[in-house]
N, C-alpha and C positions, 0 to 999 in steps of 0.2 A: 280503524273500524269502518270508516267510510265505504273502503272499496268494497268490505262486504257485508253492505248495510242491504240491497236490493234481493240479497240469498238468503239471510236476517227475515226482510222482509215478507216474502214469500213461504218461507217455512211458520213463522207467528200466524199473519191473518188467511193461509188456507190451509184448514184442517185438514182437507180429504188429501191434498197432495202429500201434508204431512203425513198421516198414516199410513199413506201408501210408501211412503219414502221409510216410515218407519219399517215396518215389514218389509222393505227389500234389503232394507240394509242390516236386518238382525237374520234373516235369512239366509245372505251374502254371510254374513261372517261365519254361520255356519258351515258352509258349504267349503270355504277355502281354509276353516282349522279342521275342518274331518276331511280334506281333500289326500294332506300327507299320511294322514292316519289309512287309510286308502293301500295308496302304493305301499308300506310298513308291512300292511299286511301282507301283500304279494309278497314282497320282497322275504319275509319272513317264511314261507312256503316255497320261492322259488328264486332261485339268482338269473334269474333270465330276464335280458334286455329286453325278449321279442314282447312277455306279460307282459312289462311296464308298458308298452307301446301300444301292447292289446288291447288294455284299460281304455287307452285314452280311446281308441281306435271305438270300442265300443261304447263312452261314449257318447259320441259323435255321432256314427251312424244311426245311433238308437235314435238319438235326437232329431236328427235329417230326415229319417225313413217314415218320420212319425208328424213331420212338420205339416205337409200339405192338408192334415184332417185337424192338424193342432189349430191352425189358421183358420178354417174351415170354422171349427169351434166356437174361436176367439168372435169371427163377424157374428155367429148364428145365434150365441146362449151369453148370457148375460156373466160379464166378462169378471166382476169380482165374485161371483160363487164358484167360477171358474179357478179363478186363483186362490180361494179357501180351501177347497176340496184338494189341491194340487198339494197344499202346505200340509194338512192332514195326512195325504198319502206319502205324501216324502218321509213324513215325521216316523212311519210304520215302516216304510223301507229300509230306511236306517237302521233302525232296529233290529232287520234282522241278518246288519253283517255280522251282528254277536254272534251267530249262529256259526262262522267260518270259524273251526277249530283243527282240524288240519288238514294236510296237500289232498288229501282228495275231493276237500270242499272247495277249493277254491273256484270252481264255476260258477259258484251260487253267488263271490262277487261280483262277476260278469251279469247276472242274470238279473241280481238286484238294481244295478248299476241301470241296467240296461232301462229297466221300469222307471227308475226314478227321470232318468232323462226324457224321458216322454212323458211324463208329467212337467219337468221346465218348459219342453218344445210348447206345451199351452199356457205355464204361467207367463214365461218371459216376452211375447207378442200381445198377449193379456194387459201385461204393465202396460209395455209401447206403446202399445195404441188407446191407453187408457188417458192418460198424461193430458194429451189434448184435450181433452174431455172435461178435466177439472182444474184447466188453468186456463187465463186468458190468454191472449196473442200475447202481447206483452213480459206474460210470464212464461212463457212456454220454454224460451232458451235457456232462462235463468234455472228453472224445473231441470233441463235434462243437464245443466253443466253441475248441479247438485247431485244426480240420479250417478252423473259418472266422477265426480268428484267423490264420493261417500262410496261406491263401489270402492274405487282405488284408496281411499284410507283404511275401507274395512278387509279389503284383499292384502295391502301391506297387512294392519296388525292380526289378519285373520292367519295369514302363513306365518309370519313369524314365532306370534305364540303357536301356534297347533306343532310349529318344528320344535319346540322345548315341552311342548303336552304331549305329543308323541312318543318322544325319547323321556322323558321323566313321570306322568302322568301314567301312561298306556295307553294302547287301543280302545281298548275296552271302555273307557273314560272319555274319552274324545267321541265316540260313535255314540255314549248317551246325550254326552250335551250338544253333539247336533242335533241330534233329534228333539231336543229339546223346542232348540233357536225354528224351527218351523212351526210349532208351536202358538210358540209367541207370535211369530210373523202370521198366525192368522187368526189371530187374535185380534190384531191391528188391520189387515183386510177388510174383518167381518164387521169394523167400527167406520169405514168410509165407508161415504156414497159417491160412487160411481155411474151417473148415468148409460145407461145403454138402450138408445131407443132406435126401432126401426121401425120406417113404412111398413105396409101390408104388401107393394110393389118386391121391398127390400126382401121382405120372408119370403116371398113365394120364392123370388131368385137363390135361396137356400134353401129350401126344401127339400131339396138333393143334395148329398156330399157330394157325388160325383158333380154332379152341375152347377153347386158352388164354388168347388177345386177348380172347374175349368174357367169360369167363369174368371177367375181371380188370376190365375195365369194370363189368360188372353187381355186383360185389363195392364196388368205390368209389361207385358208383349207389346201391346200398342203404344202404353203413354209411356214415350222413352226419358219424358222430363221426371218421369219416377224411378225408372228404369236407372239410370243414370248412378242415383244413390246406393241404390239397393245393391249395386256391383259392387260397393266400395270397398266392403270388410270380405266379402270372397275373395276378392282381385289383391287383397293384401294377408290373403290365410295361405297363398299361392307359397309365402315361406314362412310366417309367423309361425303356423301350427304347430312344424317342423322345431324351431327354433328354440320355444316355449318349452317343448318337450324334452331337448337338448340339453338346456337347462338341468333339468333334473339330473343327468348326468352326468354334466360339469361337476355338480357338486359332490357325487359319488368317486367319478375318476380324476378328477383334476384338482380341485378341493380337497378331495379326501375327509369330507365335514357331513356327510350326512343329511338330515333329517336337518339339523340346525344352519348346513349351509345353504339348502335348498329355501328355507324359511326366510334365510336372508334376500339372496336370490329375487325369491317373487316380491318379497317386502319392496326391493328395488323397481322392478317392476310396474309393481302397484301404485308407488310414489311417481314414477314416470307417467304413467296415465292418468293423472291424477293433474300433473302439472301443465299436462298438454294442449288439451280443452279450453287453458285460460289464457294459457302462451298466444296461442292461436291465433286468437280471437283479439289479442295485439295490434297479429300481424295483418290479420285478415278483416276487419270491421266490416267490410261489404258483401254481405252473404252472395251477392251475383261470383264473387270469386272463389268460395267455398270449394268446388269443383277441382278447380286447378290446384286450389290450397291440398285436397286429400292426395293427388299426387305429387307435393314435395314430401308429406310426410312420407309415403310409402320409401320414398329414396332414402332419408333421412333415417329411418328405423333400417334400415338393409345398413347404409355406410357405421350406423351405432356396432351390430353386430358384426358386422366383420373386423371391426377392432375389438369386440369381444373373443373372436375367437386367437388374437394372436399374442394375448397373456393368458399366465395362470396365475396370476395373482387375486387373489378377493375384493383387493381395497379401489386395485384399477376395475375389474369386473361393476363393480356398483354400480357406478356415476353412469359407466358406457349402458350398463342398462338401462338407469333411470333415462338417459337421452335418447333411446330407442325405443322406450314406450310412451314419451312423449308423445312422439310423431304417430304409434298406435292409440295414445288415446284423444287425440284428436279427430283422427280417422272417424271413429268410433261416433262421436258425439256429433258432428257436423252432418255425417250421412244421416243419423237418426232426427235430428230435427229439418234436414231437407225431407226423408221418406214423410213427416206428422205432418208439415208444414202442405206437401205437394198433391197428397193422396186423403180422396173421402174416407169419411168414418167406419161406412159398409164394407170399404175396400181394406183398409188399412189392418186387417189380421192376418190379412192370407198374405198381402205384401211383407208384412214382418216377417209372417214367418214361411214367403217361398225366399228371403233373404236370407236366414237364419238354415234354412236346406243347401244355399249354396255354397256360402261358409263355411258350414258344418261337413260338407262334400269334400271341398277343398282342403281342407283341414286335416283331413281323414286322409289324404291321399298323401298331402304333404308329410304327414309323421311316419305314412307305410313306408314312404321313398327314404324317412330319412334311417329312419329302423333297420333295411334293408341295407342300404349302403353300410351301415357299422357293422350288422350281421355279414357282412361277407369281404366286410373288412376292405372296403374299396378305398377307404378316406380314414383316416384315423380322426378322431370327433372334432379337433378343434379345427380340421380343413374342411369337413363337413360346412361346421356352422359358419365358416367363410364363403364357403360355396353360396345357403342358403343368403346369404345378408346380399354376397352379389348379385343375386337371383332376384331379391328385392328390389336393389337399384333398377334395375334392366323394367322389369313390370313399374315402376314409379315414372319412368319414360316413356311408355307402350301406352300408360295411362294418358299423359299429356298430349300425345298425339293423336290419341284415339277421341276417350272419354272428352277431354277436356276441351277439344276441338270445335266435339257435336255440338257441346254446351254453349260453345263460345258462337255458334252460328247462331242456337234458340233464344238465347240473349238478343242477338241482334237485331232477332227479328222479332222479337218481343219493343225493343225500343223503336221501330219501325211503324210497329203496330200500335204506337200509342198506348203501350202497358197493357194491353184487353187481357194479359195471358199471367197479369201480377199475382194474382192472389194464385190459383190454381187452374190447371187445366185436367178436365174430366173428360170422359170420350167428346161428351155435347159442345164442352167448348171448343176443343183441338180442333172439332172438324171445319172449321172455317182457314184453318188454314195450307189448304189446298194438296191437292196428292203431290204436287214438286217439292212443299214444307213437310211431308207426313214424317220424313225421315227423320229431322231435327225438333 
């Protein structure tokens, strides 16, 4: 109980984190038991790989295309009505995939699909940058390794069961009690308080979307010590997107299991990302190493799946997942508490979510490419997904060299400088460090 006496801790004496953790996590398990109910339905209407791909494809984009005004959003209007209003409209979106009754509805799941994700693009930068807010320094990391710990438990049992409510249940059944779970999730929103204050400096500089958007780009443009993080989950969507999605397929052509292999699948998955975050943090205790640590994982997650790809067994498949998503769910949680950690309050929406644009880009690109290569038959699936794992490696190097280098100079010269640049660096601080340092 010791070891998890300080997560114990934290969830008892702070409500508002509580509640907000409650609501993502009864949100989350909506989202990933009606996520197979989802593809079910295509599938049901359409045997086409390119749909399944389309889904995801859209969305991603929806998400991306919607991010820079979401973030926009998240600094400018008070960030839990924001995410009330978001759980309400999810809750109605849902709703009306009922509506999909045959093949020639099926746009209408693209279209709803599409809404709903532009309403995440504002909840989920909303949370992020919320977190800070209602927890100390202290609590902060303990907060986000719970945020993605309780993801990854609710993402396993959320696919698992939804792969046995799909198949036994029905669609129909699964699409109400999503709708439900957002619900509830704002229910628990509308019961925290989440501060959101700004200067009258602060407002005026959003007064304009347009002049907020740019504003918040050129702010991550400059301070690369933000910058740096914010790369992290793009720079590793380069094959995840692809992979993830691949997945789904495994369990249709190589499996030959369905709805229930797929459930297992991400159940793995989820367990892997889940276990990452705490691995990590083993290995890594010195957040100055964090940097270097997010490219072992990326290698690490590429070497898991390309041994995925050269069984069809289930029982081998598992484990090689759960060890693949490790290393993604470490990624995951170390960049997000460097972006909370590095970046102001005022700033910190539009960085989540020009982060969550890039991602969501990458991602989108990575599953067109992977789509296409089995559409035209260039790779048969399981060399696919070797391809992408190797593709991983190679970027988990590119990182080290790159990323990890810059880091490794601003470090330096942070210890040089007698720490001035510990806590945070905002344009006003940076600039004492001369146009020959602007770089690093």
């Amino acid at each position: 109980m010791n070891g998890f006496q300080p997560y114990y801790d934290v969830l008892r004496n702070n409500a508002n984190f509580r509640r907000l953790w409650l609501s993502q996590s009864i949100a989350n398990f909506g989202d990933w038991f009606g996520m197979l109910a989802i593809y079910a339905l295509i599938q049901q209407y359409s045997d086409s790989e390119i749909l399944i791909g389309l889904i995801i494809v859209v969305k991603l984009m929806s998400f991306s295309v919607f991010s820079p005004f979401a973030g926009y959003l998240t600094d400018r209007f008070d960030r839990k009505m924001l995410m009330y209003w978001c759980d309400i409209g999810r809750a109605v979106v849902v709703l009306g995939l009922l509506l999909v009754q045959n093949e020639n509805q099926v746009w209408l799941v693209y279209m709803l699909i599409s809404i709903q994700m532009m309403m995440a693009a504002v909840f989920e930068p909303a949370k992020s940058s919320s977190i800070p807010n209602i927890t100390t320094k202290e609590e902060l990391v303990i907060a986000n390794v719970i945020s993605t710990l309780s993801w990854s438990i609710i993402f396993t049992l959320g696919m698992a069961i939804g792969g046995f409510a799909t198949a036994w249940l029905g669609i129909t059944v699964v699409f109400l009690l999503n709708s439900a779970t957002y619900l509830v999730s704002a229910w628990f929103v509308k019961r925290a308080e989440i501060p959101h204050l700004r200067t009258e400096s602060e407002l005026n500089d959003l007064a304009s979307p347009l002049i907020g958007i740019t504003k918040g780009f050129r702010f991550l443009l400059r301070e690369r010590q933000v910058l740096r993080p914010a790369l992290a989950k793009g720079w590793i969507e380069i094959s995840i997107g692809a992979l993830v999605y691949l997945l789904i397929l495994v369990s249709d052509d190589i499996l030959l299991m369905g709805s229930i292999g797929l459930g297992l699948l991400y159940a793995s998955r989820g367990l892997g990302t889940a276990v990452g975050p705490i691995v990590i943090r083993q290995f890594f205790p010195d957040e100055t190493k964090w940097i270097k640590a997010i490219g072992l994982c990326m290698a690490l997650v590429g070497i898991g799946y390309m041994f995925v790809g050269t069984t069809t067994t289930l029982w081998l498949m598992l484990p090689l997942v759960v060890f693949a998503h490790a290393g993604s769910g470490a990624n995951w949680v170390i960049s997000t508490i460097l972006i909370q950690k590095r970046t102001p309050d005022e700033y910190r929406g539009r960085v989540f979510s020009s982060e969550w644009l890039l991602f969501t880009l990458v991602e989108s690109v990575s599953v067109m490419i992977a789509a296409a290569i089995l559409y035209f038959n260039i790779l048969t699936l399981q060399q696919t997904i070797i391809l992408f794992g190797g593709i991983l490696v190679i970027a988990g190097f590119f990182w080290h060299i790159i990323i990890t280098k810059e880091e490794t100079l601003w470090q330096s010269y942070k210890l040089e400088s007698n720490g001035e640049a510990d806590e945070l660096l905002t344009s006003e601080h940076s600039s004492h460090l001369g146009k020959q340092k602007a770089r690093i």
